[in-house]
C-alpha positions as CSV (number, residue, x, y, z in Angstrom):
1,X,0.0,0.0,0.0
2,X,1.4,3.8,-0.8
3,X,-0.3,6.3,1.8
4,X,1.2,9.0,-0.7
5,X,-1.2,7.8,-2.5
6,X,-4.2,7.6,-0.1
7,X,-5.7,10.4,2.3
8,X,-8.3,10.5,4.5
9,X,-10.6,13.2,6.1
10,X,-12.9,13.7,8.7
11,X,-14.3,16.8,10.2
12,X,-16.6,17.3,13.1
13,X,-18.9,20.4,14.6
14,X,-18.9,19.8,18.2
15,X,-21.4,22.8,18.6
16,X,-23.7,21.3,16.0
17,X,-26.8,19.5,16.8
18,X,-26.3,16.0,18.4
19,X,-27.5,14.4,14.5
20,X,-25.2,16.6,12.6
21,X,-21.8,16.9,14.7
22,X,-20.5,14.8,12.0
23,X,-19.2,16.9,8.9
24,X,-16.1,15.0,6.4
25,X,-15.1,11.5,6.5
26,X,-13.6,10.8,3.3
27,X,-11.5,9.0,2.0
28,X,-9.2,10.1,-2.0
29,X,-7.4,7.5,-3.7
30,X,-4.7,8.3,-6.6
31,X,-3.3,5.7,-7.8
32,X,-4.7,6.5,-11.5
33,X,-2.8,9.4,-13.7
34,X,-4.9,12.3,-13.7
35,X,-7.5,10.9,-11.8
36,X,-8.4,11.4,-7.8
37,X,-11.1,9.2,-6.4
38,X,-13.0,10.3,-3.2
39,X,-15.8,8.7,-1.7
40,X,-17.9,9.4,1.6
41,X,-19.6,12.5,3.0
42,X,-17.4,15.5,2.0
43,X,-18.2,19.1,0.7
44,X,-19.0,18.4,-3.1
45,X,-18.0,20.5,-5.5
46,X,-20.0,23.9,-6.0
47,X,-19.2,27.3,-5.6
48,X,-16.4,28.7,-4.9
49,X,-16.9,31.0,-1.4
50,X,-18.8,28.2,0.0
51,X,-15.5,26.0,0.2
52,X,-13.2,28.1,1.8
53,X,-12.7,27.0,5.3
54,X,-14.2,28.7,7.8
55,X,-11.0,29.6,9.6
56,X,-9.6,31.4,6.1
57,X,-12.7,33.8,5.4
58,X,-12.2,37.3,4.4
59,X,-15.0,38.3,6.4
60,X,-16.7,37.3,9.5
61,X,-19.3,35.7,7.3
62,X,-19.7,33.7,4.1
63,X,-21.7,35.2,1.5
64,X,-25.3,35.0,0.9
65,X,-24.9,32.5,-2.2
66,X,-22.0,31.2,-0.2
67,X,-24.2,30.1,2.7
68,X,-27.3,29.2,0.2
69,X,-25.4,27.4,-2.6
70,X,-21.8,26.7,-1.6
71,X,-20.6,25.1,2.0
72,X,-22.9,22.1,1.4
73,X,-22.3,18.0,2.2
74,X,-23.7,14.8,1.0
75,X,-22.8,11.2,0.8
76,X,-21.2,10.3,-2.6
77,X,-18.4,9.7,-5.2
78,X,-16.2,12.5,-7.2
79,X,-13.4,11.9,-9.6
80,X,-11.0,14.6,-10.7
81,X,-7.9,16.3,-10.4
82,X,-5.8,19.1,-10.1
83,X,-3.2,20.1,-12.6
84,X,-1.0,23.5,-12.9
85,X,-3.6,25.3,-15.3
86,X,-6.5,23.3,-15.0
87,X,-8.8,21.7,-12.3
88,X,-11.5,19.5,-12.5
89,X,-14.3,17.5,-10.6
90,X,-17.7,15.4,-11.4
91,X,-19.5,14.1,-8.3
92,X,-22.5,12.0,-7.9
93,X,-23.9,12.5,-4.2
94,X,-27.4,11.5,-2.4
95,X,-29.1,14.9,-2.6
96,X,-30.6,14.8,1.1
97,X,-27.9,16.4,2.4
98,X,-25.0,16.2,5.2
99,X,-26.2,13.0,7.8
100,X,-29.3,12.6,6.3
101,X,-30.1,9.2,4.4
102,X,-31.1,8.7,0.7
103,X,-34.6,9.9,0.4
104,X,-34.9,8.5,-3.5
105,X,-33.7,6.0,-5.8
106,X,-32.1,8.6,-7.8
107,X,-28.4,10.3,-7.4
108,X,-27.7,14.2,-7.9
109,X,-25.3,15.0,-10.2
110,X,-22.2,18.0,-10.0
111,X,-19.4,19.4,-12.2
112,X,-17.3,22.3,-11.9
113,X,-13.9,23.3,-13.8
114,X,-11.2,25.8,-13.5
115,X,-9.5,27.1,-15.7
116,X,-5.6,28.8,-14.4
117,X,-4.2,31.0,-17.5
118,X,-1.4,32.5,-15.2
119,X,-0.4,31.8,-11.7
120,X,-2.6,34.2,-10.0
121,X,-6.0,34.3,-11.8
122,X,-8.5,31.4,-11.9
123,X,-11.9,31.6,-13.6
124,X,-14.7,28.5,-13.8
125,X,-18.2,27.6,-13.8
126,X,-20.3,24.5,-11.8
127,X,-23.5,23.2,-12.7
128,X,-25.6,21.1,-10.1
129,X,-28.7,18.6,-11.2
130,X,-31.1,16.5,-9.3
131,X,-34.2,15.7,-8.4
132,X,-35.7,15.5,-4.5
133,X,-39.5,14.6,-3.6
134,X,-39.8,18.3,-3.7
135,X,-39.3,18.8,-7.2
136,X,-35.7,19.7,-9.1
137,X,-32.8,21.1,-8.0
138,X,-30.2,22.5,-10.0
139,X,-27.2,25.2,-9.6
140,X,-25.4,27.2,-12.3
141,X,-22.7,28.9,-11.1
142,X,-19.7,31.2,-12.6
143,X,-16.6,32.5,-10.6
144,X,-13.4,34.5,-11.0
145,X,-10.7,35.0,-8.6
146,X,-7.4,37.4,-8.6
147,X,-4.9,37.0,-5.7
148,X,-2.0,39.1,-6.8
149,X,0.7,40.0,-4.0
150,X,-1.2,41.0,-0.9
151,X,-4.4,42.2,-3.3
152,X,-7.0,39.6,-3.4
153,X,-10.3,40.2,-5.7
154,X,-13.1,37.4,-6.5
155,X,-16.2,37.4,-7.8
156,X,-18.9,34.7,-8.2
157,X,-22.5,34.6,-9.6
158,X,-25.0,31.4,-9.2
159,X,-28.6,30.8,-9.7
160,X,-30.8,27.6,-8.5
161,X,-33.6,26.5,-8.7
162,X,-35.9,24.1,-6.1
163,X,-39.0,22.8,-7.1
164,X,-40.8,25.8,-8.4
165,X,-38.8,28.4,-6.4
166,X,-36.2,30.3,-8.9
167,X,-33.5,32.6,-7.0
168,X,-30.3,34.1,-8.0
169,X,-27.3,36.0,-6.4
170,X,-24.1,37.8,-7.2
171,X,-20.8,39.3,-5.1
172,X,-17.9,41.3,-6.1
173,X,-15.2,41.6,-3.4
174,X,-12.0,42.7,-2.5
175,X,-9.1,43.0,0.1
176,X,-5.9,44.3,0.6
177,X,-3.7,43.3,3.6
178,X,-0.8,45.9,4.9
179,X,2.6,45.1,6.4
180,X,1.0,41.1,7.0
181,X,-1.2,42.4,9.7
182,X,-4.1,44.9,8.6
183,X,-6.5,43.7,6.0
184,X,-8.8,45.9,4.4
185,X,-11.8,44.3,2.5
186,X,-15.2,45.5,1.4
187,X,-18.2,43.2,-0.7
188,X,-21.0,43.7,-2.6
189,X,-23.6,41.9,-3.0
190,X,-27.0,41.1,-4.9
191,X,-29.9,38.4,-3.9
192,X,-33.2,37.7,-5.3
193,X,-34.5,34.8,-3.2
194,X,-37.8,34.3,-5.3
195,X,-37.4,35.7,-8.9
196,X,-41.3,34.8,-9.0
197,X,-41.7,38.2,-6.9
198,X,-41.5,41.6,-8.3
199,X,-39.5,43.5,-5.9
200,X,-37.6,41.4,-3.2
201,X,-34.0,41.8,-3.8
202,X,-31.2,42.9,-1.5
203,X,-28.2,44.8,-2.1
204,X,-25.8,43.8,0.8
205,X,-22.2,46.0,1.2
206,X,-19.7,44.9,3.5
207,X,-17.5,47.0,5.3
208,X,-14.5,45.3,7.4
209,X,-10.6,44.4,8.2
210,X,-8.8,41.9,9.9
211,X,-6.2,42.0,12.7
212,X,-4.3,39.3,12.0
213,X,-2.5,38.3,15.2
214,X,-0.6,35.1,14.2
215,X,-1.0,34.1,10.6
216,X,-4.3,33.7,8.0
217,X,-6.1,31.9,11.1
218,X,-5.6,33.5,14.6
219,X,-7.3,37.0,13.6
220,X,-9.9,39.6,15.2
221,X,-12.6,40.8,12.4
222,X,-14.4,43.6,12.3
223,X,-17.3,44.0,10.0
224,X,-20.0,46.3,9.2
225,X,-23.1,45.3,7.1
226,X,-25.6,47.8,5.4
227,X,-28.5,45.9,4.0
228,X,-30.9,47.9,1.6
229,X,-34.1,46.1,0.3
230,X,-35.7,46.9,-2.6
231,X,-38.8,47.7,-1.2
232,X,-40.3,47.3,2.0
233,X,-37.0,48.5,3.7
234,X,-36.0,46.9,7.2
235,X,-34.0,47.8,10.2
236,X,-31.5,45.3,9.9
237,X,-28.0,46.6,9.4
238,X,-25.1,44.7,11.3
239,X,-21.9,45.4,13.1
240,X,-19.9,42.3,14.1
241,X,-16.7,41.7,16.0
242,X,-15.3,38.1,15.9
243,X,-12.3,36.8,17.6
244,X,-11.0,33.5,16.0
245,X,-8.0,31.4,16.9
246,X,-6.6,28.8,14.8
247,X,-4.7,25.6,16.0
């Protein structure tokens, strides 16, 4: 056996309900050129803010097509691989979602590919596919991302669809961090949750830096988030200070 040539993976929440503590076990096998096997639960390939780890966010929180779309589990299979310029995955997962059993005898489907024209610029698309008692759902997705010297821009638009409920959402963002401690960053942001209504979207700016203390991890964030709805405006605007350490 070559354990270059096998890894394993497993994440837990420990604050997480006592039914979903549980978050990776996985294992990836690459013994075939060009060709990665993993199989278990694992987050499966779709968007691209969504599978950042938590302790490496620019801000305090993920964002909104991040949190709807992206940083999402099942129980499945994906093959792919990653090479200099290009990188690739197709999946085949439950649907039901992270600890949850299969709740029909059909499998969702998932894709996405990057392409890597130069070292610091990537640019891709992932499309999702599957069917749930509910109805359909599918994902379409597009991203871009920049990271050049200690300037860091990405952007990322998806639309899905569940059952008969059609939504959409788009972010621009960028940061800048000074002398490896202060990091500037500000995001905007767009949402329709139900394109079926006339006037619900939000436009979502983000205001924040990071003090990082000890590396990308160990970091306090401050964050300031105006919220302006298209109509029937709210009192919901948020200011947020999060202290993280990482181990």
């Amino acid at each position: 056996m070559n354990e270059e040539k096998i890894h394993w993976e497993v994440a837990i929440d420990p604050v997480g309900l006592s039914n979903k503590i549980t978050q990776d076990v996985a294992i990836s096998l690459s013994y075939i050129p060009f060709l990665d096997v993993k199989f278990g639960q694992f987050k499966y390939p779709q968007n691209l803010d969504g599978r950042w780890s938590s302790s490496k966010l620019t801000f305090a929180r993920r964002s909104v097509i991040g949190r709807i779309f992206g940083d999402k589990r099942d129980l499945g299979i994906q093959i792919g691989h990653n090479f200099n310029n290009l990188e690739y995955a197709l999946g085949w997962i439950n649907g039901s979602g992270r600890n949850n059993s299969e709740n029909n005898n059909k499998k969702d489907w998932v894709a996405r590919a990057l392409i890597k024209p130069i070292d610091f610029l990537s640019f891709g698309g992932s499309i999702y596919r599957g069917r749930q008692p509910s109805g359909v759902t599918e994902r379409t997705g597009a991203e871009l991302k920049l990271t050049y010297k200690n300037f860091l821009f990405q952007s990322e638009y998806q639309a899905g669809k569940d059952s008969t409920l059609d939504r959409w959402g788009l972010y621009l963002q960028a940061a800048y961090l000074l002398r490896e401690k202060l990091q500037l960053a500000v995001r905007e942001e767009v949402w329709e949750p139900a394109k079926n209504n006339l006037k619900d979207k939000m436009y979502i700016t983000t205001f924040g830096f990071n003090w990082r203390l000890k590396g990308e991890t160990t970091k306090i964030t401050f964050n300031y988030i105006l919220v302006t709805e298209e109509e029937n405006e709210i009192d919901n605007n948020e200011f947020i200070i999060q202290w993280q350490v990482g181990l």
